[in-house]
N, CA, C and O of each residue as an XYZ file, in Angstrom:
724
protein
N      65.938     -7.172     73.889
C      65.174     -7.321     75.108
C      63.903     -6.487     75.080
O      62.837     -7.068     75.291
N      63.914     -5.210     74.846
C      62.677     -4.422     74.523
C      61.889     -4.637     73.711
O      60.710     -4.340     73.901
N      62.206     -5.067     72.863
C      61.321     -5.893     71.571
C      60.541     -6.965     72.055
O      59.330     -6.741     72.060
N      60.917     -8.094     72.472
C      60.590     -9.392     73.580
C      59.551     -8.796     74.639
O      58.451     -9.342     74.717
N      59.809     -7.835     75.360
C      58.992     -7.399     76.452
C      57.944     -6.673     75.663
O      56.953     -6.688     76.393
N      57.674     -6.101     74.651
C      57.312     -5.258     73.817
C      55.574     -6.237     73.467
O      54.385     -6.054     73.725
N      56.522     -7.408     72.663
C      55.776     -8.229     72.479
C      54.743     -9.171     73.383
O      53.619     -9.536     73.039
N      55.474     -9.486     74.717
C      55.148     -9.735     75.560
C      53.313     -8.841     76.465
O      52.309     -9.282     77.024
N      53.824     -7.558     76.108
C      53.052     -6.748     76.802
C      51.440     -7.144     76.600
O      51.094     -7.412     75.450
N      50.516     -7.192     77.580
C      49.152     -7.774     77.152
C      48.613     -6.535     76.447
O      47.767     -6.848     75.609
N      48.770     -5.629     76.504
C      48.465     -4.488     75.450
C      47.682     -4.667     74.067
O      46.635     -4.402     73.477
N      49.469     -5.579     73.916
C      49.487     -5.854     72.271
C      49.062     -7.431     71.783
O      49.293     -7.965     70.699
N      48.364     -7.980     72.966
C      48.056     -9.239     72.770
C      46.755     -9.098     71.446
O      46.669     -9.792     70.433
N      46.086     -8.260     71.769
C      44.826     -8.259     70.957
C      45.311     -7.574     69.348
O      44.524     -7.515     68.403
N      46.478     -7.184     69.300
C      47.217     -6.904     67.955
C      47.518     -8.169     67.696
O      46.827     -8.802     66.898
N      48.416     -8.642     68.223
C      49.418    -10.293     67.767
C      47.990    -11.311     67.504
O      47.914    -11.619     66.314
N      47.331    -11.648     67.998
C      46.376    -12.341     68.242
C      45.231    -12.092     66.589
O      45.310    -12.612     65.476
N      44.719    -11.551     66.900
C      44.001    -10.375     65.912
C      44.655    -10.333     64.469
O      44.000    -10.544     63.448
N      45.800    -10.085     64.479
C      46.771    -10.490     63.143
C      46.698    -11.716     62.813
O      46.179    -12.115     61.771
N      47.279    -12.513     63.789
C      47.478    -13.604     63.018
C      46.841    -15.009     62.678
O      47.217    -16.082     62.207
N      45.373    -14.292     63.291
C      43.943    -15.082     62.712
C      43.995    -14.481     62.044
O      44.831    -14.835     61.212
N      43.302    -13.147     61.707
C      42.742    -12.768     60.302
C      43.980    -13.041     59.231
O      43.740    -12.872     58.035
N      44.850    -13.318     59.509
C      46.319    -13.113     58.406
C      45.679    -15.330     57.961
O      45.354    -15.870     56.903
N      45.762    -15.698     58.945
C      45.419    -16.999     58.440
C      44.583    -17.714     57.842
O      44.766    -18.636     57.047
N      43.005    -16.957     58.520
C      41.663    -16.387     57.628
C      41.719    -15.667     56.521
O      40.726    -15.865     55.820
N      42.296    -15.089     56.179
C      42.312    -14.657     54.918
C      42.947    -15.762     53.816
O      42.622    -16.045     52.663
N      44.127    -16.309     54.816
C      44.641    -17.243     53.591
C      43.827    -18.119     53.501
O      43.763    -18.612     52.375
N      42.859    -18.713     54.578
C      42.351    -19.809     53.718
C      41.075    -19.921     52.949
O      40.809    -20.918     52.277
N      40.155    -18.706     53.077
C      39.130    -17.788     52.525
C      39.628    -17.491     51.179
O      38.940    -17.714     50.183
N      40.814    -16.992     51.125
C      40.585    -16.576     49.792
C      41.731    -17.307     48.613
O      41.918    -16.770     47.521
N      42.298    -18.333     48.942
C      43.268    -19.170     48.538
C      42.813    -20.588     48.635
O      43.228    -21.423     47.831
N      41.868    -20.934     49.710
C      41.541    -22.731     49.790
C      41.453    -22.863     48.543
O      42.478    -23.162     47.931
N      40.128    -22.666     47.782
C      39.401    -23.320     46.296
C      41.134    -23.422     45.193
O      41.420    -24.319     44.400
N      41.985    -22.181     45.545
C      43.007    -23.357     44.528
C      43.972    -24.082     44.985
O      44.608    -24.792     44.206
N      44.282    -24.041     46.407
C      44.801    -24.983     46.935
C      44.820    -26.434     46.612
O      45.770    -27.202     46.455
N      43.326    -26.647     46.542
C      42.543    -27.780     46.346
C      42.723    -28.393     44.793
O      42.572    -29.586     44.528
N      43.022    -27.508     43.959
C      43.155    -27.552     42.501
C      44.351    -27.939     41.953
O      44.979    -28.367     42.921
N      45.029    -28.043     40.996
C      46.032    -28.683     40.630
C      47.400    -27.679     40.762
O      48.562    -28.080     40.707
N      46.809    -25.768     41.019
C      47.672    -25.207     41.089
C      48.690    -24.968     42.298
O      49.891    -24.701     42.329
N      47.637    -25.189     43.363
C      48.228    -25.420     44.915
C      48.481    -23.946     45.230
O      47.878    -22.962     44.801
N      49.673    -24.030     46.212
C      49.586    -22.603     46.497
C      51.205    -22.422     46.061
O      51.884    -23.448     46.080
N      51.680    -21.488     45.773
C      53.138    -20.967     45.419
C      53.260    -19.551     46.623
O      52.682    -19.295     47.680
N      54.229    -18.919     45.876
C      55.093    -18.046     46.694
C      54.445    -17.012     46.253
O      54.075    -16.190     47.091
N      54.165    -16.805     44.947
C      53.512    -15.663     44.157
C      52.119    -15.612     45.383
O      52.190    -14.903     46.387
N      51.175    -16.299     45.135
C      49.998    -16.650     45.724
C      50.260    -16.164     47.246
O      49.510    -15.335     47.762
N      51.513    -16.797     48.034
C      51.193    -16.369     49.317
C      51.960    -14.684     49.487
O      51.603    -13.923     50.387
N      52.975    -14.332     48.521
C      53.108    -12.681     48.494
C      51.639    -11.761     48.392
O      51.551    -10.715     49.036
N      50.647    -12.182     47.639
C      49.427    -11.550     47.387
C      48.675    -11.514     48.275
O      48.152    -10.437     48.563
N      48.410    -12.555     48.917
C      47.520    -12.681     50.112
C      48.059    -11.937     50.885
O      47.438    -10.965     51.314
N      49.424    -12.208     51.288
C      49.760    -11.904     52.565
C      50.062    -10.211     52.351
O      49.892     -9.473     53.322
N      50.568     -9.576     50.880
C      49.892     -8.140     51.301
C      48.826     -7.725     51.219
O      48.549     -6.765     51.938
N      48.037     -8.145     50.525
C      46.146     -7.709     50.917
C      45.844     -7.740     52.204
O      45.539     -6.719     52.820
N      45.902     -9.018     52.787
C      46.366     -9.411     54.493
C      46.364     -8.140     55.453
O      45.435     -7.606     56.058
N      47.893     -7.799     55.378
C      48.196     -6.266     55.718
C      48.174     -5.623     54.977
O      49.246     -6.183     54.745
N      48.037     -4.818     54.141
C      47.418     -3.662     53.700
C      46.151     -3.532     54.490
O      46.050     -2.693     55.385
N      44.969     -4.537     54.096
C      44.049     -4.086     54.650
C      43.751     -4.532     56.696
O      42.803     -4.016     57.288
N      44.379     -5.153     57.159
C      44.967     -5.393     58.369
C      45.503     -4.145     59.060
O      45.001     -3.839     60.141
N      46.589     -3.307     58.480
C      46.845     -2.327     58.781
C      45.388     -0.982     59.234
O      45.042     -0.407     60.266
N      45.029     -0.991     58.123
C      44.069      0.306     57.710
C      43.047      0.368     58.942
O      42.870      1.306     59.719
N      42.385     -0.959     58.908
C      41.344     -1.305     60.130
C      41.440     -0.794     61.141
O      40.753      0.066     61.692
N      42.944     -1.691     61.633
C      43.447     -1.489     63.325
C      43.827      0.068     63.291
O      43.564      0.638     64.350
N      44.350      0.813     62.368
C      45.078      2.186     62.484
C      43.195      2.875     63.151
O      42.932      3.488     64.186
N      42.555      2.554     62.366
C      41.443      3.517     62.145
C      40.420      2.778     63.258
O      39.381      3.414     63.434
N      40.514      1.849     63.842
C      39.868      1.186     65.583
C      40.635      2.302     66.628
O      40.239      3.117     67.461
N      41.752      1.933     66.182
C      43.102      1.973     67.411
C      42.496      4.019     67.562
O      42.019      4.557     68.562
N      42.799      4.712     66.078
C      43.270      5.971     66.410
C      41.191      6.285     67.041
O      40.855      7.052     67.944
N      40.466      5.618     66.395
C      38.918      6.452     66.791
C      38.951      6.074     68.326
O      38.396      6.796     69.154
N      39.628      4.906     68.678
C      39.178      4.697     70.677
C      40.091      5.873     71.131
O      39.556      6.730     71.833
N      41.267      6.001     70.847
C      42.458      6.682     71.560
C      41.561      8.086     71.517
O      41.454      8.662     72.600
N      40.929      8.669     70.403
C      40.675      9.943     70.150
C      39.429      9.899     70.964
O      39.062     11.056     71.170
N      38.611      9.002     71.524
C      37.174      9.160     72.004
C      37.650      9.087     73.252
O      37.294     10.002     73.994
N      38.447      8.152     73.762
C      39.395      8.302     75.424
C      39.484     10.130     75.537
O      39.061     10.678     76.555
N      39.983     10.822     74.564
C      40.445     12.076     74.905
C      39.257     12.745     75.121
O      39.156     13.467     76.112
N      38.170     12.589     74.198
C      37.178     13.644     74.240
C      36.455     12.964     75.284
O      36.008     13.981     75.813
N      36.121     12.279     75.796
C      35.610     11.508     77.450
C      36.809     12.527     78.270
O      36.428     13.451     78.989
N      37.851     12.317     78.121
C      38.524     12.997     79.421
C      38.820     14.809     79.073
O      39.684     15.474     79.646
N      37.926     15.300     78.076
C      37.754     16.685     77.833
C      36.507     16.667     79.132
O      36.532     16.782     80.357
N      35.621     16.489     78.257
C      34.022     16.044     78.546
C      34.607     16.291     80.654
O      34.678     17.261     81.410
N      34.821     15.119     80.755
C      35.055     14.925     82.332
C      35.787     16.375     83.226
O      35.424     16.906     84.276
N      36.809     16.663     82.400
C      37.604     17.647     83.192
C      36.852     18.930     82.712
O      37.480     19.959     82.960
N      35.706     19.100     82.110
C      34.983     20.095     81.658
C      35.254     21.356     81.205
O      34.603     22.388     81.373
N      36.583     21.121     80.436
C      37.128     21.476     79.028
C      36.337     22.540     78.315
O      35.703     21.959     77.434
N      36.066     23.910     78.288
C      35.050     24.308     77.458
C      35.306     24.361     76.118
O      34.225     24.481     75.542
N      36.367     24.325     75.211
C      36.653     24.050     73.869
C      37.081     22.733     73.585
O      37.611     22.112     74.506
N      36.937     22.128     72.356
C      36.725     20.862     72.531
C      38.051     20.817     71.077
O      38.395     21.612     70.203
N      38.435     19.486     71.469
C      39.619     18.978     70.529
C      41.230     19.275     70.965
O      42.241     18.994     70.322
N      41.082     20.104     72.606
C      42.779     20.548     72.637
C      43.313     19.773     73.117
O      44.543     19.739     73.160
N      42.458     18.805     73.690
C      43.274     17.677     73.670
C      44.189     16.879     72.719
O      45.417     16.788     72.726
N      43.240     16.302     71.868
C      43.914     16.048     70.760
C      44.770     17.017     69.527
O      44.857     16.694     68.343
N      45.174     17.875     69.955
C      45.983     18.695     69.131
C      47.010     18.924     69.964
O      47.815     19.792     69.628
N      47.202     18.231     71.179
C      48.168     18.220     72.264
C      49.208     17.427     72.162
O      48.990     16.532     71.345
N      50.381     17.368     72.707
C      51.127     16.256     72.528
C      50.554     14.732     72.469
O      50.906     13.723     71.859
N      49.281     15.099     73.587
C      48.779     13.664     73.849
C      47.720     13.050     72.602
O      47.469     11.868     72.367
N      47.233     14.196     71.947
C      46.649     13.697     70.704
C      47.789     12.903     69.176
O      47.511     12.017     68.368
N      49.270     13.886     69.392
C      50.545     13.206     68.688
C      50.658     11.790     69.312
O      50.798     10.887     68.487
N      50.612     11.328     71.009
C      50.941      9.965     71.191
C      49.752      9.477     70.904
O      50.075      8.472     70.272
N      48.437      9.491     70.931
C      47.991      8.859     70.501
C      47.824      8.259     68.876
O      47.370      7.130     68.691
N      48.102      8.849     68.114
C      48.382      8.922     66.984
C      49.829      7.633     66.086
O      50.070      6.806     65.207
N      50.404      8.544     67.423
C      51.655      7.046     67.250
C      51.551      5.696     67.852
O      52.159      4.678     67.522
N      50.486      5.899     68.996
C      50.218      4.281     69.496
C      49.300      3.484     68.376
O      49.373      2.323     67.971
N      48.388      4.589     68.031
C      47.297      3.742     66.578
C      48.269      2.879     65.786
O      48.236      1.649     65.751
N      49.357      3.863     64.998
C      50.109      3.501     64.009
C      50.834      2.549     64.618
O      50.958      1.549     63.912
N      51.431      2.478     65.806
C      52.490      1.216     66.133
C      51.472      0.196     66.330
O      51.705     -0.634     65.452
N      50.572     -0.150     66.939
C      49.704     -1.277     67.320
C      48.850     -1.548     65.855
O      48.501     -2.724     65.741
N      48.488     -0.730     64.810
C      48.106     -0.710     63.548
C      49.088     -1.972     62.406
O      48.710     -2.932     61.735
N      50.875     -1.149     62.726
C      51.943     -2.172     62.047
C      51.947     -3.241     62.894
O      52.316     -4.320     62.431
N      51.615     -3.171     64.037
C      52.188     -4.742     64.672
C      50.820     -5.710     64.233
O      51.101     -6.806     63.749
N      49.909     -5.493     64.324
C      48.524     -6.585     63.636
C      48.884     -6.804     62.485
O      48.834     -7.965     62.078
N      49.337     -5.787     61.654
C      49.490     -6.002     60.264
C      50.867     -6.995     60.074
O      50.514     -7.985     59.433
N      51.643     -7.030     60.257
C      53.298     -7.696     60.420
C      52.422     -9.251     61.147
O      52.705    -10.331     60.629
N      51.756     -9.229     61.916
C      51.227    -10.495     62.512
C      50.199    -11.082     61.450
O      50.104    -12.293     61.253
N      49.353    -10.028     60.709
C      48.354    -10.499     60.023
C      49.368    -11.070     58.361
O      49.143    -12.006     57.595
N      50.163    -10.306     58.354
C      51.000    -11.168     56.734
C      51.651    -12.192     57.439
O      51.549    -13.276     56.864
N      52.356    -12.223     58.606
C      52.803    -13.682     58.986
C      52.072    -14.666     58.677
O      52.352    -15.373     57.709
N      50.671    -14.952     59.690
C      49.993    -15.460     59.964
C      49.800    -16.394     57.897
O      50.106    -17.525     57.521
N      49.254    -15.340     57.218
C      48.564    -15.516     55.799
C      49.805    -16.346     55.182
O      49.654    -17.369     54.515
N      51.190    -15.702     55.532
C      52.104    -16.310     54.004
C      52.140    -17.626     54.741
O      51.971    -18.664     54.101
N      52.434    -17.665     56.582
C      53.071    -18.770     56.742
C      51.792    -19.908     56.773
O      52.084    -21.093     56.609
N      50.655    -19.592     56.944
C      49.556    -20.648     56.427
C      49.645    -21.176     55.141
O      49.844    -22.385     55.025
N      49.491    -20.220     53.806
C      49.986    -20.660     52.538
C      51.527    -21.884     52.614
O      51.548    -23.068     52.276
N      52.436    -21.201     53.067
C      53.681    -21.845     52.890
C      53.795    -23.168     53.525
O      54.765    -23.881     53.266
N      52.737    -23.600     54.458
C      52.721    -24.816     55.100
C      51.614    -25.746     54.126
O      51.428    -26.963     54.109
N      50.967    -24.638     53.328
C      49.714    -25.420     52.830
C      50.837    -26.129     51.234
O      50.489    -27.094     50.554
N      52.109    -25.329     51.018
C      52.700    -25.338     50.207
C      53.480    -26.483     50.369
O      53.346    -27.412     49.572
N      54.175    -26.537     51.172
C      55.043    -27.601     51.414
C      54.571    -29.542     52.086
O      55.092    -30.654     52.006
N      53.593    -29.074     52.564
C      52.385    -30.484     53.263
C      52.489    -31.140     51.593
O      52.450    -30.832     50.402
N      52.664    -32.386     52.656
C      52.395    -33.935     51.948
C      51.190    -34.232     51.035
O      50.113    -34.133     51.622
N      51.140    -34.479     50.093
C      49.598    -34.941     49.286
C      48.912    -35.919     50.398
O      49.542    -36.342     51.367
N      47.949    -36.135     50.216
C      47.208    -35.028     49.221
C      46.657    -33.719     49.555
O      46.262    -33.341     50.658
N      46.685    -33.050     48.406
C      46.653    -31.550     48.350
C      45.744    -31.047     49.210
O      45.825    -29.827     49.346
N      44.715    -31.712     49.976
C      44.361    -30.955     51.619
C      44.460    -31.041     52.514
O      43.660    -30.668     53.372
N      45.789    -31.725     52.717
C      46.352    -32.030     53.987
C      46.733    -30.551     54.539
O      46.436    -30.137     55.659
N      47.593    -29.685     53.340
C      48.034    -28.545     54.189
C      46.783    -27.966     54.712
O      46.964    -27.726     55.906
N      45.564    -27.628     54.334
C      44.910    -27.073     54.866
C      44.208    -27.582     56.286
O      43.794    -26.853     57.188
N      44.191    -28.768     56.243
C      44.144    -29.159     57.546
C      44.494    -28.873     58.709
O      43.913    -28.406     59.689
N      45.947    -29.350     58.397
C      47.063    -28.559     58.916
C      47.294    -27.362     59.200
O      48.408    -27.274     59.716
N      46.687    -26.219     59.099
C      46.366    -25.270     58.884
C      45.205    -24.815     60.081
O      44.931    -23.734     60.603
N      44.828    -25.803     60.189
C      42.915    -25.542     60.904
C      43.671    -25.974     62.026
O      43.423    -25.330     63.045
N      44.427    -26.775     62.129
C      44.447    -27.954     63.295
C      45.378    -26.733     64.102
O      45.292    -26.861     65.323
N      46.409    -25.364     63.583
C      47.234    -25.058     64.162
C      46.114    -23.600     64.696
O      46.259    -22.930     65.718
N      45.298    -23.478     63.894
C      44.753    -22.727     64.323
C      43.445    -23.112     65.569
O      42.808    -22.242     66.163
N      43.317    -24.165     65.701
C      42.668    -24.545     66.980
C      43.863    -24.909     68.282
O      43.583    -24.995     69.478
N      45.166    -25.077     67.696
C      46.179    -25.096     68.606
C      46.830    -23.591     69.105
O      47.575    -23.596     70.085
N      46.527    -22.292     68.398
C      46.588    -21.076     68.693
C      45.250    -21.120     69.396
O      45.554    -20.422     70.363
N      44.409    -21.335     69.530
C      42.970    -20.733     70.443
C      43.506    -21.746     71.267
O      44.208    -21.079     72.027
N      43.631    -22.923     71.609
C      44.113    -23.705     72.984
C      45.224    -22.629     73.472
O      45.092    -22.364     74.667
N      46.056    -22.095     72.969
C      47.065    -21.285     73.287
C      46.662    -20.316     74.157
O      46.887    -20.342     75.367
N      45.782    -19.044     73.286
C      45.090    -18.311     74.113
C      44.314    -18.130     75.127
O      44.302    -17.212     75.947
N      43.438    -19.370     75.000
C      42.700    -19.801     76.202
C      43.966    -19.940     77.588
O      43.750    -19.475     78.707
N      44.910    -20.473     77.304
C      45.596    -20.748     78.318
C      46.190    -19.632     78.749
O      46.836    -19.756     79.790
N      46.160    -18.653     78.284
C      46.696    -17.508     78.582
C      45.989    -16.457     80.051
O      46.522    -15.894     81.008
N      44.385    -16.615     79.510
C      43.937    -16.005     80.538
C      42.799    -16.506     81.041
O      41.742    -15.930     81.298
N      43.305    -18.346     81.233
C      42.470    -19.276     81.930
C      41.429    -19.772     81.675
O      40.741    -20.393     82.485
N      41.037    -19.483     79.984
C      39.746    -20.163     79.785
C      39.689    -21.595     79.282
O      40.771    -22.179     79.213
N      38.877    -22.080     79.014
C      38.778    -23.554     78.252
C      39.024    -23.521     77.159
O      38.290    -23.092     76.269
N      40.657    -24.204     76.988
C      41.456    -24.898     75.950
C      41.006    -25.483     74.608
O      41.265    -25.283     73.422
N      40.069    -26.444     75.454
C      39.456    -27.384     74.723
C      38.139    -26.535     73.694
O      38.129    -26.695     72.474
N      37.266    -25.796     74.291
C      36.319    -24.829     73.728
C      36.950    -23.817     72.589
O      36.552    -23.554     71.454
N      38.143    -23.330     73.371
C      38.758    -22.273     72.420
C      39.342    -22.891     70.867
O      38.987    -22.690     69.706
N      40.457    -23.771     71.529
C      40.852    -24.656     70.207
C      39.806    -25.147     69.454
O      39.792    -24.884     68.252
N      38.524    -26.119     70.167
C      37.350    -26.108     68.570
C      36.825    -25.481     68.006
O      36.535    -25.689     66.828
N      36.299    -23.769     69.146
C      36.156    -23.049     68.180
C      36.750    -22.202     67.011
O      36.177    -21.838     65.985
N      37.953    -21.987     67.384
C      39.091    -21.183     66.373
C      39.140    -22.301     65.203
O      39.436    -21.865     64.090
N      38.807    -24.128     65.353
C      39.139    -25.129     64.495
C      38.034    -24.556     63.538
O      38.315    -24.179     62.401
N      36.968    -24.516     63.970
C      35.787    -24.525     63.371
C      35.304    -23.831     63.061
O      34.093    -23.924     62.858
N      36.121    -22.545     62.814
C      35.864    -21.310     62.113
C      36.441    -21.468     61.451
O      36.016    -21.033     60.381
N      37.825    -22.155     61.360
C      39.069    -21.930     60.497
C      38.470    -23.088     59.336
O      38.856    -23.147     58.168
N      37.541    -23.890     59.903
C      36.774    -25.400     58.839
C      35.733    -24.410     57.832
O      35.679    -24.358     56.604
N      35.152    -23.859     58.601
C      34.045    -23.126     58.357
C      34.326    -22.243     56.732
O      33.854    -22.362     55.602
N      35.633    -21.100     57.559
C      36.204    -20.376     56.407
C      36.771    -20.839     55.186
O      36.557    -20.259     54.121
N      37.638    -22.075     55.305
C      38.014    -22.985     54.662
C      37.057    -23.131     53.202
O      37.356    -22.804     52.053
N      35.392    -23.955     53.913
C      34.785    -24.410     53.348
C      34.547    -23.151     52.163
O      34.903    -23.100     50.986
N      33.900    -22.318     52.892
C      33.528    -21.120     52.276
C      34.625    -20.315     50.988
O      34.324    -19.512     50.104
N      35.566    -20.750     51.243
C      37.059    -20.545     50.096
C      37.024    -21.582     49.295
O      37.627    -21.448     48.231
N      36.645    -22.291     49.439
C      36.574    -23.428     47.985
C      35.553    -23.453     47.598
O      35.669    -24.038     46.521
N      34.000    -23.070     47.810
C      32.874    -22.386     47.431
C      33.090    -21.226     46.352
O      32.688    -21.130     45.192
N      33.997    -20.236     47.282
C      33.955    -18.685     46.407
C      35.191    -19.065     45.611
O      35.034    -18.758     44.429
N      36.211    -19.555     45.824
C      37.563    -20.078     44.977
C      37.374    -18.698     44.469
O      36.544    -18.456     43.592
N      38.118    -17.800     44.997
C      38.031    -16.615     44.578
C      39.804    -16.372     43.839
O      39.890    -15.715     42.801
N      40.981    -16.908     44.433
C      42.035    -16.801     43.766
C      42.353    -18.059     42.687
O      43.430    -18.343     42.163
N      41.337    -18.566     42.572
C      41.172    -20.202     41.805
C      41.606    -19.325     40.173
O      41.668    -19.967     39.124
């Protein structure tokens, strides 16, 4: 149940969210060009992505997450007119902040390798011809931005083409660089 509500929380929407575009952007950026090729995508292929994915997914959000949390503190030094600076953050409240970076850091990252293997693994298993999965792929990712949009009332229709048409965009640009080709 805490996990569920956890997830739930709008907090962590911009983690879940945030993951599991860039986790899907990455797969198709840097995996389309052999998709497209006779090698397709395997398991090997989507293990790689999807830890580059998070690894570097992780690092980002840790180091967004911990510089806002730490600039919140020194704003509320600053404000309460604090004459030594940093005891905040050497406070318990500089330890929770530290642990909220790192938990909201793993949860983008866990969303961002989802996002990557399970794009690969659909691009893996889709019907020939061999760019259907990626299609498929674009089409779910304009069905995640219809998603979001609906979340906090914006246009469905706008959101889903644009998330499509980034996800076309990136696509294109991966069979250009065919960088895991």
């Amino acid at each position: 149940m805490k996990l569920a509500r956890w997830l739930r929380n709008p907090r962590n929407r911009l983690d879940i969210v945030a993951g599991l575009v860039d986790g899907v952007l990455n797969a198709l950026i840097l995996a389309a060009g052999r998709m497209l090729k006779a090698a397709g995508a395997d398991l090997t292929l989507a293990a790689r992505v999807g830890a580059a994915t998070g690894l570097t997914t992780l690092f980002v959000f840790f180091v967004a997450h911990y510089a806002e949390l730490r600039a919140e503190l020194t704003e509320a030094e600053r404000e309460l007119s604090l004459l030594s600076h940093g005891r905040l953050a050497a406070s318990r409240l500089g330890r929770r902040a530290l642990i909220s970076a790192a938990s909201g850091a793993a949860l983008a990252a866990a969303c961002g390798v989802f996002g990557a293997v399970g794009a690969l693994a659909i691009c893996a298993l889709a019907p020939r011809p061999r760019g259907a999965g990626l299609v498929i792929v674009v089409l779910l990712l304009g069905g995640l931005g219809a998603l979001l949009a609906r979340s906090f009332h914006g246009s469905r229709l706008l959101w889903g083409l644009s998330l499509a048409a980034g996800g076309a965009l990136l696509t294109w640009i991966g069979v250009q660089l065919n960088i895991a080709g």
